[in-house]
N, CA, C and O atoms as CSV, one atom per row, in Angstrom:
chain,resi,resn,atom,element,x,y,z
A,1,UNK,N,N,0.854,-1.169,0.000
A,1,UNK,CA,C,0.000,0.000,0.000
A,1,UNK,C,C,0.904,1.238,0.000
A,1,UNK,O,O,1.942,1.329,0.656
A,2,UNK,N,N,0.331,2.308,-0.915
A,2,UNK,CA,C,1.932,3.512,-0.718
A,2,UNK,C,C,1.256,4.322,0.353
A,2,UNK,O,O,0.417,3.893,1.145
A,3,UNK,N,N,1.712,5.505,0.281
A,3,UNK,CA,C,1.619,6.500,1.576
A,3,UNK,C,C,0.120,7.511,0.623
A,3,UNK,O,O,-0.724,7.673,1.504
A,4,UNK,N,N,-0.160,7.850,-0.076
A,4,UNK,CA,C,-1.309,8.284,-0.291
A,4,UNK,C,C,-2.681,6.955,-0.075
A,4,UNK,O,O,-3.757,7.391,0.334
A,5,UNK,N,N,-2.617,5.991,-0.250
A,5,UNK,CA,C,-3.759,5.855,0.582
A,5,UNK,C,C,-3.674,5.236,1.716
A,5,UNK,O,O,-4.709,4.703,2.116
A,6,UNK,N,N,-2.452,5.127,2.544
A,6,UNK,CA,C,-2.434,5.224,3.847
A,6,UNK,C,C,-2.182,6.759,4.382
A,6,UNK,O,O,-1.679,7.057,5.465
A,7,UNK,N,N,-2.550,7.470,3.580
A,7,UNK,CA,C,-3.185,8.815,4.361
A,7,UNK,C,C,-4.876,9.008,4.249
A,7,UNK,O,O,-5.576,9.676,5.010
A,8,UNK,N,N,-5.254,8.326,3.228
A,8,UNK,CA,C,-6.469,8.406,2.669
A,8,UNK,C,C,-7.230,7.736,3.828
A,8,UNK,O,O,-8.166,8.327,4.366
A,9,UNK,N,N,-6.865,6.595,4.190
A,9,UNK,CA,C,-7.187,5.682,4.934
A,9,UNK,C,C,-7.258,6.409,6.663
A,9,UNK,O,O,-8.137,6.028,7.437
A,10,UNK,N,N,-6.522,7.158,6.960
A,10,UNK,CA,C,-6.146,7.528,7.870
A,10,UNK,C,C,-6.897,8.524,8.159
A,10,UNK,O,O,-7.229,8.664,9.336
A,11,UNK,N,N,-7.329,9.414,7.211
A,11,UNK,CA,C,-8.286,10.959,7.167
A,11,UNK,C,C,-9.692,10.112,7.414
A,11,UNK,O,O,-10.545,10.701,8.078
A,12,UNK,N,N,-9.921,9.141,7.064
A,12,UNK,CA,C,-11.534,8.545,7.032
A,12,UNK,C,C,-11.604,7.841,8.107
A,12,UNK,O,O,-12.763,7.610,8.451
A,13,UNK,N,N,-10.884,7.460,8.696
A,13,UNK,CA,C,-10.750,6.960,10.427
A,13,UNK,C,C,-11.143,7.917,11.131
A,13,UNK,O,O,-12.110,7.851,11.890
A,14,UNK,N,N,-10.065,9.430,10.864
A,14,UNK,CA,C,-9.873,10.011,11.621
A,14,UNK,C,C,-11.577,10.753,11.850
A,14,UNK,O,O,-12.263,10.863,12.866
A,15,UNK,N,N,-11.827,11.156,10.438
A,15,UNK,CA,C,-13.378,11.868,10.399
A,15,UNK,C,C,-14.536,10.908,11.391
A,15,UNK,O,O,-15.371,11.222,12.239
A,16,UNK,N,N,-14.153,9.791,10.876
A,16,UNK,CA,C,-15.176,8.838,11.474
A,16,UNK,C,C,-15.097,9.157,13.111
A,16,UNK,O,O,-16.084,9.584,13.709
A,17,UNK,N,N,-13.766,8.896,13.802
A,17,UNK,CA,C,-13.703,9.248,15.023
A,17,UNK,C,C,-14.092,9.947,15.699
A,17,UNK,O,O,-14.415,9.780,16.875
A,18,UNK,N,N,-14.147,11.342,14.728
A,18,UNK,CA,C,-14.688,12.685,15.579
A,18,UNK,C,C,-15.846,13.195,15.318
A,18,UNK,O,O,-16.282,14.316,15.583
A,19,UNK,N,N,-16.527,11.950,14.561
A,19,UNK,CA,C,-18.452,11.631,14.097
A,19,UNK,C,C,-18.395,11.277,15.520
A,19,UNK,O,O,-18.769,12.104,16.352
A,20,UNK,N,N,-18.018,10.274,15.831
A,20,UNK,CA,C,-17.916,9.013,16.834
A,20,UNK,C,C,-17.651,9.502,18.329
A,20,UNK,O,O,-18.000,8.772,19.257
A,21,UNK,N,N,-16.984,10.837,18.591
A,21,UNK,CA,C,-16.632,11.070,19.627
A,21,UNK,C,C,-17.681,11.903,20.450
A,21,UNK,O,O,-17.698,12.027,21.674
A,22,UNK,N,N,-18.652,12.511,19.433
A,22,UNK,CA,C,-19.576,13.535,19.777
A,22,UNK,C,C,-20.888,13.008,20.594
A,22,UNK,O,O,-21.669,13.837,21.061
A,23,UNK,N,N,-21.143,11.400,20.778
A,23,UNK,CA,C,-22.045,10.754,21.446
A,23,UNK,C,C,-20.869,9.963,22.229
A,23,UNK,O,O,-19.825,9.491,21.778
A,24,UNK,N,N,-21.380,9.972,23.552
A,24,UNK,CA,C,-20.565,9.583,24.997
A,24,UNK,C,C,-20.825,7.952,24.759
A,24,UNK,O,O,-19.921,7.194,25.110
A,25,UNK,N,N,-22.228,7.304,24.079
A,25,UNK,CA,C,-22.384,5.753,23.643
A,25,UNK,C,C,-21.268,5.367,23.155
A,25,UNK,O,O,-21.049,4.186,23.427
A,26,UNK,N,N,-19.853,6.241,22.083
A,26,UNK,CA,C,-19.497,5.534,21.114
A,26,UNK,C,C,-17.900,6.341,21.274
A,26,UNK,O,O,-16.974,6.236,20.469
A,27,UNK,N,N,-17.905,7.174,22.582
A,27,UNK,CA,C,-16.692,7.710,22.590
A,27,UNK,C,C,-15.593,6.547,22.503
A,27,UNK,O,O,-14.464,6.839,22.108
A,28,UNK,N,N,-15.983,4.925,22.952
A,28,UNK,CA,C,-14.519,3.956,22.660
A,28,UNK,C,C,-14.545,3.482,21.573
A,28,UNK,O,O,-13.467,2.947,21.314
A,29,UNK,N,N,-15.332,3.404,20.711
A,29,UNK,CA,C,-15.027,3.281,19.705
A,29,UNK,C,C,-14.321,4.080,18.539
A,29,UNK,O,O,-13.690,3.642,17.577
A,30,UNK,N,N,-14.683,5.692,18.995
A,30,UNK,CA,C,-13.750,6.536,18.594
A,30,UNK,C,C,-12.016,6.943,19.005
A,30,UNK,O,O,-11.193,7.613,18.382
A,31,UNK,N,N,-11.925,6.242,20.266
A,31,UNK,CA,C,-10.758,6.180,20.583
A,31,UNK,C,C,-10.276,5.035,19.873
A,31,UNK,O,O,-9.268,5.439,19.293
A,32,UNK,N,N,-10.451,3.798,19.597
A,32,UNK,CA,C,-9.845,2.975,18.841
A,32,UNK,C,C,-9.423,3.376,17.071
A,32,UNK,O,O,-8.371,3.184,16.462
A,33,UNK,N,N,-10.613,3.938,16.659
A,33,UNK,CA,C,-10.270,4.676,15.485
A,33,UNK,C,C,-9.194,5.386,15.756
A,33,UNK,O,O,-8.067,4.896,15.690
A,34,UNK,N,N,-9.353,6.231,15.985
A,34,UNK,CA,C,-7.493,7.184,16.689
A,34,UNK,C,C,-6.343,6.317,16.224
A,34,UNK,O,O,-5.611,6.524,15.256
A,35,UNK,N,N,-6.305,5.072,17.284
A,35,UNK,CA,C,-5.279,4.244,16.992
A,35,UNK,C,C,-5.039,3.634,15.741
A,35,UNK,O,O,-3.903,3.517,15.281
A,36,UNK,N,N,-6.305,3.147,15.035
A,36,UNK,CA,C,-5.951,3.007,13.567
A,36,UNK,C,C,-5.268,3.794,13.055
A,36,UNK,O,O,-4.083,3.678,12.744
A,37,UNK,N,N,-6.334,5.133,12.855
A,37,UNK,CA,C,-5.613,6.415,12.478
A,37,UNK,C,C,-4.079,6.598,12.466
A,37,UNK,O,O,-3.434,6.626,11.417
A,38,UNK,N,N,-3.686,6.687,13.355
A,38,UNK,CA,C,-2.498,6.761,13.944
A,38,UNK,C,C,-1.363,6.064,13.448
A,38,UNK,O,O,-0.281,6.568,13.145
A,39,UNK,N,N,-1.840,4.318,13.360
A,39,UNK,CA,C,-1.086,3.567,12.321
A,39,UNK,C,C,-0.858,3.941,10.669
A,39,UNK,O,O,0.265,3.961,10.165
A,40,UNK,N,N,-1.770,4.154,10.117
A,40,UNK,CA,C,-1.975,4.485,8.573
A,40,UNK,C,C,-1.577,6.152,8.482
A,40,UNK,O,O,-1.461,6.552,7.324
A,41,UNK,N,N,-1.357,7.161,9.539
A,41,UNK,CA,C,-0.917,8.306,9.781
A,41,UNK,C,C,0.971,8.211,9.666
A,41,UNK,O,O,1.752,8.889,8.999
A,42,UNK,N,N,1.166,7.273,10.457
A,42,UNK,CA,C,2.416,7.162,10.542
A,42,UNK,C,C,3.622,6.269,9.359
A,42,UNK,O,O,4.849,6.170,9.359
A,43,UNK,N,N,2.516,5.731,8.430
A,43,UNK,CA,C,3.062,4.737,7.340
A,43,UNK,C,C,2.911,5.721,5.953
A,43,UNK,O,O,3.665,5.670,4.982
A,44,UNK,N,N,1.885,6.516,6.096
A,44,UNK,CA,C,2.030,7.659,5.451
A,44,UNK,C,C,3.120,8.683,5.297
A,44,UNK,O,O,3.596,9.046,4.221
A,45,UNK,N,N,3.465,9.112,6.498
A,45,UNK,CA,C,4.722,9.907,6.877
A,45,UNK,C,C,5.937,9.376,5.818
A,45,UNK,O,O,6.564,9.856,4.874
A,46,UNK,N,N,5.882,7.991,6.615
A,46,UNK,CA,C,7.337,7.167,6.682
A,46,UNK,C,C,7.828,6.597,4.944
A,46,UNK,O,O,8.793,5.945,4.546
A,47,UNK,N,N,6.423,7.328,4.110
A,47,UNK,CA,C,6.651,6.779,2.601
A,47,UNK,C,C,8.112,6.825,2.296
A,47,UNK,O,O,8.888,7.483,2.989
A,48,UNK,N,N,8.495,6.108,1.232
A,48,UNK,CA,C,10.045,6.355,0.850
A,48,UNK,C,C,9.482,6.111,-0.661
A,48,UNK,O,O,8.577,5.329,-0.952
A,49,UNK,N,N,10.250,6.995,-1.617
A,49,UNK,CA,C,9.720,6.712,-2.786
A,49,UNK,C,C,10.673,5.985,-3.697
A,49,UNK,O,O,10.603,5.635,-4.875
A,50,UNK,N,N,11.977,5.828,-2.356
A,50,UNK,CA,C,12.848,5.298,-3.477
A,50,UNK,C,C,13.232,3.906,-2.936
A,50,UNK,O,O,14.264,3.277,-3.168
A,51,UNK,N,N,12.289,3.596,-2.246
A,51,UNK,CA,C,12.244,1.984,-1.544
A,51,UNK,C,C,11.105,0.894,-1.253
A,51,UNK,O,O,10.032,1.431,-1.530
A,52,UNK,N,N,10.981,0.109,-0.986
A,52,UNK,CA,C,9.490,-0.369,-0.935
A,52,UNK,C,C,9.261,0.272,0.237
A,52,UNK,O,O,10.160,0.563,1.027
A,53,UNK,N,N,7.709,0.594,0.453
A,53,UNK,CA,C,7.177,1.181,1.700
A,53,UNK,C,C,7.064,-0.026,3.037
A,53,UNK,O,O,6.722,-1.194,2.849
A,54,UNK,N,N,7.248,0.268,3.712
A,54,UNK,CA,C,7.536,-0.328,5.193
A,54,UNK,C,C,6.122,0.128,6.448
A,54,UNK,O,O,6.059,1.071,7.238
A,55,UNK,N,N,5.362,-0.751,6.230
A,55,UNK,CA,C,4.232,-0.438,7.351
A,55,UNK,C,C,4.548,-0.670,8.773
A,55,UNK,O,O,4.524,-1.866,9.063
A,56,UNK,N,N,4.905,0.318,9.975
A,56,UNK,CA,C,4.912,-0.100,11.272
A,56,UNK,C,C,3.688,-1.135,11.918
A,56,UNK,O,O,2.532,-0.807,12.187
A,57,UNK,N,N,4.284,-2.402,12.065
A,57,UNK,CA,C,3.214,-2.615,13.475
A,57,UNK,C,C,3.014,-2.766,14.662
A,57,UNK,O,O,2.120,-3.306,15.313
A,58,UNK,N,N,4.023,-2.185,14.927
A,58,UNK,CA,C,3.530,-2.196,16.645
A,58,UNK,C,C,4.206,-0.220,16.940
A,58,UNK,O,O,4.631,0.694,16.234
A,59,UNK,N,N,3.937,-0.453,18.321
A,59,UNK,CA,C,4.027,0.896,19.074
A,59,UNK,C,C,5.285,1.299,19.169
A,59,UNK,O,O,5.565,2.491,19.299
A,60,UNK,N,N,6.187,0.343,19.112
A,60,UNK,CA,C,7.624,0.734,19.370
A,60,UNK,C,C,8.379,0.976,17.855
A,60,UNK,O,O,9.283,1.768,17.587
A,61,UNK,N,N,7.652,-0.030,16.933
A,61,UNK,CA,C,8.204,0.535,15.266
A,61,UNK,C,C,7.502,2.017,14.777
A,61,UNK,O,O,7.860,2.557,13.731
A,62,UNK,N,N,6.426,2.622,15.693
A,62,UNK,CA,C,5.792,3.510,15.382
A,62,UNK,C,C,6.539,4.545,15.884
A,62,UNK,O,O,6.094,5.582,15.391
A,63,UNK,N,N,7.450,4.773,16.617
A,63,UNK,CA,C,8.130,5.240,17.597
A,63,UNK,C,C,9.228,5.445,16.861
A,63,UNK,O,O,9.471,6.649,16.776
A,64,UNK,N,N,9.948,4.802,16.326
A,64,UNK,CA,C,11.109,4.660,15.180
A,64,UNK,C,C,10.986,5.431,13.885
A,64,UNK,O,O,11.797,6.151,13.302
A,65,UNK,N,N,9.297,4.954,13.493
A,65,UNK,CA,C,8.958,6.065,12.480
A,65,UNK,C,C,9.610,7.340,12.879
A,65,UNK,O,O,10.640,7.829,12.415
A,66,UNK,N,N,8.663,7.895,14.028
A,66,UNK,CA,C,8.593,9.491,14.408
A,66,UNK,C,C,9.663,9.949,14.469
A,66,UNK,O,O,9.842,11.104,14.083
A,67,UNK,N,N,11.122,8.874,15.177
A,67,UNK,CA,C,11.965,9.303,15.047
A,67,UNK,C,C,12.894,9.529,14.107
A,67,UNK,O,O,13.897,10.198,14.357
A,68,UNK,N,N,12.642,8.958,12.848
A,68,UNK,CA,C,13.202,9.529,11.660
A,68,UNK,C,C,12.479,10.718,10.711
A,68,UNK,O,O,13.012,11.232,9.727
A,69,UNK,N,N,11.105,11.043,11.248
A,69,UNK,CA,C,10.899,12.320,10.492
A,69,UNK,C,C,11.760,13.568,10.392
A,69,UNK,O,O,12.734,13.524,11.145
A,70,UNK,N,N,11.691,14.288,9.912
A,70,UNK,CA,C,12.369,15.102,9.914
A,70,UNK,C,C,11.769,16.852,10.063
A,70,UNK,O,O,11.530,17.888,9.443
A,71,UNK,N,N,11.768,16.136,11.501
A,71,UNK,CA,C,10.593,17.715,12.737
A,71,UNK,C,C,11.820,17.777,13.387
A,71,UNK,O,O,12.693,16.910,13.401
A,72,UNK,N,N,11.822,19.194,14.086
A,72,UNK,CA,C,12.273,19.610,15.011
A,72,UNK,C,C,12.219,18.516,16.456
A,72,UNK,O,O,11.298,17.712,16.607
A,73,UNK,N,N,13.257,18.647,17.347
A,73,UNK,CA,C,13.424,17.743,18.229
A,73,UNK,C,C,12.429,18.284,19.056
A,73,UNK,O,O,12.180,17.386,19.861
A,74,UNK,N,N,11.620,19.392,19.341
A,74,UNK,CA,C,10.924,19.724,20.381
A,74,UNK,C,C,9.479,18.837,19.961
A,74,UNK,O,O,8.842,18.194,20.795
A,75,UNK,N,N,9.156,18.926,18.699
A,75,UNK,CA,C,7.995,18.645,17.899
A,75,UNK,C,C,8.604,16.639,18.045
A,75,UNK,O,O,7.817,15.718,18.265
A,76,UNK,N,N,9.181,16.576,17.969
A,76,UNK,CA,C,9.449,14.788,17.988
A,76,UNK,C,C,9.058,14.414,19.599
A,76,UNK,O,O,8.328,13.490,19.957
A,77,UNK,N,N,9.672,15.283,20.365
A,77,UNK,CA,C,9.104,14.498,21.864
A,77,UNK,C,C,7.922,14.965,21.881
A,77,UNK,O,O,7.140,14.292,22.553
A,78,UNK,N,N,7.665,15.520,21.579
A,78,UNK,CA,C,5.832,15.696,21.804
A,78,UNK,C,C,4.856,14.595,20.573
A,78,UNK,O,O,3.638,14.755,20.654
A,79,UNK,N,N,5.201,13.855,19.817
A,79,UNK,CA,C,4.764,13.537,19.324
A,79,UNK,C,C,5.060,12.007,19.619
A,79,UNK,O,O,4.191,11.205,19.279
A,80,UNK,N,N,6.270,11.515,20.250
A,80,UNK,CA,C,6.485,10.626,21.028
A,80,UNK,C,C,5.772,10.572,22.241
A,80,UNK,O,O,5.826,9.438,22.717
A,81,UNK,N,N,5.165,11.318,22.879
A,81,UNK,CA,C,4.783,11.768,24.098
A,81,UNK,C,C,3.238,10.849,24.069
A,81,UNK,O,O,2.868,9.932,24.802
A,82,UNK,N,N,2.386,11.677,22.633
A,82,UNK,CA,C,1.114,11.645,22.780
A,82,UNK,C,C,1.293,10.317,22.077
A,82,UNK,O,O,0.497,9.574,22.651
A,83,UNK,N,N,2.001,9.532,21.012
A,83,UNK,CA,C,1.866,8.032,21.196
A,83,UNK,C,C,2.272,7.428,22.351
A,83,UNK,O,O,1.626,6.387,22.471
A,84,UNK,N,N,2.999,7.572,23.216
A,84,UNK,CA,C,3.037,6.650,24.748
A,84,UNK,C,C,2.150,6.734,25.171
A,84,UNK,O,O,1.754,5.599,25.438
A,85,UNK,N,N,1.198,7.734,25.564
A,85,UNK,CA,C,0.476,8.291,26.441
A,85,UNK,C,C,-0.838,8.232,25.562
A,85,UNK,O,O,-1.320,7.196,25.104
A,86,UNK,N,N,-1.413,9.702,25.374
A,86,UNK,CA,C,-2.850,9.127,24.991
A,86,UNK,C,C,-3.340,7.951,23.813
A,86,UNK,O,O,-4.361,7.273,23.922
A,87,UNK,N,N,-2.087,7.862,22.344
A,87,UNK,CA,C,-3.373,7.226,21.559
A,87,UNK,C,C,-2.636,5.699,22.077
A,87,UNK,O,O,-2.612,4.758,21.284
A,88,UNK,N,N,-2.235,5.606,23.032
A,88,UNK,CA,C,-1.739,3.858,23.685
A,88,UNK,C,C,-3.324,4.033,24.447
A,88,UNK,O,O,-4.311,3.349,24.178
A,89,UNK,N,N,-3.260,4.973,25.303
A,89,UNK,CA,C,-4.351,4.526,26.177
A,89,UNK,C,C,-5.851,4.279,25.895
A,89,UNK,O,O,-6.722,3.581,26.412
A,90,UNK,N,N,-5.775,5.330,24.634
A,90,UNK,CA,C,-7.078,4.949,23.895
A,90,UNK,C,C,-7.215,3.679,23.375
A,90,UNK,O,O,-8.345,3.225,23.194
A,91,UNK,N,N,-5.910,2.838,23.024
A,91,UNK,CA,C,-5.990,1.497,22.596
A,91,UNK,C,C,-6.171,0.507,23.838
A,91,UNK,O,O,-7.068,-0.336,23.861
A,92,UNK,N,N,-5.346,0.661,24.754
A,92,UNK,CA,C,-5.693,-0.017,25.814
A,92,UNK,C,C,-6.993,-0.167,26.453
A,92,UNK,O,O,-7.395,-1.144,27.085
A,93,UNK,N,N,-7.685,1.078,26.173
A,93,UNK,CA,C,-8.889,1.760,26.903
A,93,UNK,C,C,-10.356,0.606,26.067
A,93,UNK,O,O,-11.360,0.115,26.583
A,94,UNK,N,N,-9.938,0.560,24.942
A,94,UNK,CA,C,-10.693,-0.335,24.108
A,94,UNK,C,C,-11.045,-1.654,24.826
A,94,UNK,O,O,-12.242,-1.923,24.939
A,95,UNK,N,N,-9.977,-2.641,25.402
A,95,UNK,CA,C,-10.128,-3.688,25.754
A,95,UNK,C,C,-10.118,-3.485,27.639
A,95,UNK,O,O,-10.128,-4.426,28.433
A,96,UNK,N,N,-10.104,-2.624,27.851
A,96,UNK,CA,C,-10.393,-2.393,29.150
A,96,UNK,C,C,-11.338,-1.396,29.738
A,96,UNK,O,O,-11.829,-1.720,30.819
A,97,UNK,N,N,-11.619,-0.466,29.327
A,97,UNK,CA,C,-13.020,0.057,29.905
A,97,UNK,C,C,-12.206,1.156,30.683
A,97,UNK,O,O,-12.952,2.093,30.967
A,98,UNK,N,N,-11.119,1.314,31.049
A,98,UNK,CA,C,-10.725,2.084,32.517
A,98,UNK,C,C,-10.871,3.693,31.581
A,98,UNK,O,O,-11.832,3.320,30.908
A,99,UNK,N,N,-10.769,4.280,31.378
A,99,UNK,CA,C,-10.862,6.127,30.950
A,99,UNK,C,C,-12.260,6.381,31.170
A,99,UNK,O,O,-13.230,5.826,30.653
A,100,UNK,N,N,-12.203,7.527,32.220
A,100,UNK,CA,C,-13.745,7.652,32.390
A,100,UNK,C,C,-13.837,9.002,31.165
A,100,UNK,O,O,-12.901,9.667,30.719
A,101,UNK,N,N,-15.204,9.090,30.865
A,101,UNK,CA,C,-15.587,9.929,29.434
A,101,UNK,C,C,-14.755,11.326,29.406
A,101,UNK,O,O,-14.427,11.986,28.420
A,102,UNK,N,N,-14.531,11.559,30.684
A,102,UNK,CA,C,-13.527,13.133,30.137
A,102,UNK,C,C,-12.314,12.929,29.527
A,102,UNK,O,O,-11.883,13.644,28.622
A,103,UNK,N,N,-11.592,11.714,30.121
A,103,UNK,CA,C,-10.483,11.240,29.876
A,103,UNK,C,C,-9.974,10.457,28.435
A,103,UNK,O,O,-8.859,10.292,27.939
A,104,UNK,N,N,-11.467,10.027,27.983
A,104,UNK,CA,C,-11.736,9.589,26.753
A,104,UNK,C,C,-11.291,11.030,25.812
A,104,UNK,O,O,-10.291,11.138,25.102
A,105,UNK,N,N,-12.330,12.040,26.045
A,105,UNK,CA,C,-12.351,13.024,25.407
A,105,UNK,C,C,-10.992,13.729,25.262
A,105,UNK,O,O,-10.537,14.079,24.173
A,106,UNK,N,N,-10.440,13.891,26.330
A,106,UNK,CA,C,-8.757,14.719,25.921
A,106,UNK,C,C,-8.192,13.797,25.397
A,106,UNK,O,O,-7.512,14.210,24.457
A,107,UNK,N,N,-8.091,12.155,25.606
A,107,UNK,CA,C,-6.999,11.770,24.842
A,107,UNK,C,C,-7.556,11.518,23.336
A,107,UNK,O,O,-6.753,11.444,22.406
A,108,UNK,N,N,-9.272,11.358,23.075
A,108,UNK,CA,C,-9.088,11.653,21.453
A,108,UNK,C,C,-8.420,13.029,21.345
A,108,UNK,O,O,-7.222,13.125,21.081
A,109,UNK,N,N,-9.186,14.063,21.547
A,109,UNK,CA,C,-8.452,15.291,21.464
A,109,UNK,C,C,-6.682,15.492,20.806
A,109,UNK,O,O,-6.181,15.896,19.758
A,110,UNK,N,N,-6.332,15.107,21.729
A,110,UNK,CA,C,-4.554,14.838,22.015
A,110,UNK,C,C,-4.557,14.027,20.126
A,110,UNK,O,O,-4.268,14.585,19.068
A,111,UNK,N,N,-4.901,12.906,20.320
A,111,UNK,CA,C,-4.496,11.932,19.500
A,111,UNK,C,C,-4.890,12.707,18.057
A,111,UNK,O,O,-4.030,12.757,17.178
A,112,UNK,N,N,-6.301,13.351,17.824
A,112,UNK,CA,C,-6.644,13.572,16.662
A,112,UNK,C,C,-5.746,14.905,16.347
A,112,UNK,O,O,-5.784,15.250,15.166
A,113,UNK,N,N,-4.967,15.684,17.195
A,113,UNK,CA,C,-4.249,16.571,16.672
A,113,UNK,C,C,-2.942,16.033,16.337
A,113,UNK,O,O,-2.233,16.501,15.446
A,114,UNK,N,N,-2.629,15.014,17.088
A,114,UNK,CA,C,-1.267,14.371,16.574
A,114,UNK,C,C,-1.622,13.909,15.083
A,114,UNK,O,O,-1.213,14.440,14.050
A,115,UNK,N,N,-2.647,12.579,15.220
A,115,UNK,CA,C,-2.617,12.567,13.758
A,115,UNK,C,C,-2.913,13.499,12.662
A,115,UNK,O,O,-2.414,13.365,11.545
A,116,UNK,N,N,-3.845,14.587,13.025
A,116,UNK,CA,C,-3.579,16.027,11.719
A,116,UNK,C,C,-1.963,16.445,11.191
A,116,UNK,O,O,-1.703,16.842,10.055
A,117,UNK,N,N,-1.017,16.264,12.242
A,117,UNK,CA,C,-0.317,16.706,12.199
A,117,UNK,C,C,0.910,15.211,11.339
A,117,UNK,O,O,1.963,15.328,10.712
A,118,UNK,N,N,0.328,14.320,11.619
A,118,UNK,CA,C,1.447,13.233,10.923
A,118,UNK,C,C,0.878,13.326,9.263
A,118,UNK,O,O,1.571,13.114,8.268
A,119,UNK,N,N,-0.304,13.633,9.283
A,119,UNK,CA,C,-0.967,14.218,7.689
A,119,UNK,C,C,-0.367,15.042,7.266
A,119,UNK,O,O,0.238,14.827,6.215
A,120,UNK,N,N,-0.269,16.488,7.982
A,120,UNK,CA,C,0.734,17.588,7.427
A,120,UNK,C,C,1.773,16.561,6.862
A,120,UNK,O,O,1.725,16.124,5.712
A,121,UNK,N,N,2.609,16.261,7.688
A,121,UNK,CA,C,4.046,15.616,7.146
A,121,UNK,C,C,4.120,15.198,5.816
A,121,UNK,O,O,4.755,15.673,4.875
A,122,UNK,N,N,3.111,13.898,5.907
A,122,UNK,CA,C,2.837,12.976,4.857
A,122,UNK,C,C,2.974,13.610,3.647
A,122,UNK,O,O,3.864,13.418,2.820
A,123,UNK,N,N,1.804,14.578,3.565
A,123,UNK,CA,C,1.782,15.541,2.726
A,123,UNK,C,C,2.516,15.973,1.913
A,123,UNK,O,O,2.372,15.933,0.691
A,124,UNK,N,N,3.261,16.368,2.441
A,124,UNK,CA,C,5.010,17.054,2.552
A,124,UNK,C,C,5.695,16.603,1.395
A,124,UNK,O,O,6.316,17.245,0.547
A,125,UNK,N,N,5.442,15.205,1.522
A,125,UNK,CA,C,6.325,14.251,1.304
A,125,UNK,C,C,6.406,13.895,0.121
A,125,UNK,O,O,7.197,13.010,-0.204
């Protein structure tokens, strides 16, 4: 799959999510979108046009991504930050129930601006 429609893929998660986030019934299911998001956000970024494309799957190859973009180091720990932290917990949160609805709400929040922002990149690219 190249990096345009794993951005494509990634924008229609992301929309869906923040359909999804606006009723408190379906806020975990919008946090799991995030995490999709997030995956197909970050394989987007990571296109190479002069190699076969390389899909991260897990959290720690996603992590590797970020760290080869080419952002400012202030903009890399923060973007390392909100994958440890909120869009993990939104994934975790999926199979466990623990984020009560406010907590739901900032970490989509958190997550859907990270992934706008791994779109910028992509973009870029």
């Amino acid at each position: 799959m190249n990096g345009e429609r794993h951005a494509a893929i990634s924008q229609m998660l992301l929309d869906t999510a923040e359909s999804l986030a606006l009723n408190p019934r379906t806020t975990l299911a919008a946090g799991e979108l995030i995490w999709g998001a997030t995956f197909h956000a970050c394989s987007a970024a990571d296109h190479h046009t002069d190699q076969p494309h390389r899909q991260p799957q897990t959290r720690r190859e996603l992590a590797l991504v970020i760290t080869g973009l080419t952002i400012d180091p202030r903009t890399r720990r923060n973007f390392l930050r909100t994958l440890h932290e909120a869009v993990r917990r939104l994934h975790d949160n999926f199979y466990s129930g623990e984020l009560t609805y406010v907590q739901l709400v900032d970490d989509i929040a958190m997550g859907t601006s990270f992934v706008r922002q791994l779109l910028q990149i992509a973009a870029r690219r």
